[in-house]
Residue, then its C-alpha position, 0 to 999 in steps of 0.5 A: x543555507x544547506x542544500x539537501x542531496x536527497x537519498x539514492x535508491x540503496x539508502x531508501x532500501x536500506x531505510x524500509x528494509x526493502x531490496x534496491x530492486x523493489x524501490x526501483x518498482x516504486x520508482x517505475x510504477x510512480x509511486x514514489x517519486x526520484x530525479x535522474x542524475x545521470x549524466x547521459x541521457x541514454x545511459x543507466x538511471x541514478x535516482x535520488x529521492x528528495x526528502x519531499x517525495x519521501x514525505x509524500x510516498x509515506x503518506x500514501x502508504x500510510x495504514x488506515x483503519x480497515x473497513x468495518x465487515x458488514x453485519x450477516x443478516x439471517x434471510x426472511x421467512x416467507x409469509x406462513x413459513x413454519x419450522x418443523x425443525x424447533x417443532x419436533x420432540x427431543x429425543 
């Protein structure tokens, strides 16, 4: 049974074409998710993404049909409205 190691933040940008900087602010907001295998706990983050997480990131991100636009409708006339302007001649 092979364990998969997962990819570190400059392979998720490479894989997007993205910069590393921009998965780190997926990383931050919590839209994408990552394990800290750093050895210190105060120390500079390594993040490795798991295959799952990725899975789940694109599924978030996938493109949905865009909402229909909502039809215009022209604004009723009041009661006994008359338009003079298909009234007049041509000129």
């Amino acid at each position: 049974m092979s364990v998969d190691p997962g990819l570190t933040v400059a392979e998720v940008a490479k894989r997007y074409r993205v910069s590393p900087d921009k998965v780190r602010g997926w990383l931050r907001r919590g839209e994408l998710a990552a394990i800290n295998t750093s050895s210190k706990p105060g120390g500079k983050p390594r993040f490795v993404v798991t295959r799952e997480a990725l899975e789940r990131f694109e599924q978030g991100r996938s493109a949905a049909d865009p909402p229909k636009p909502q039809r215009r409708r022209r604004p009723r006339r009041p009661p006994g409205w008359i338009d003079f302007a298909s009234q007049m001649p041509d000129n």
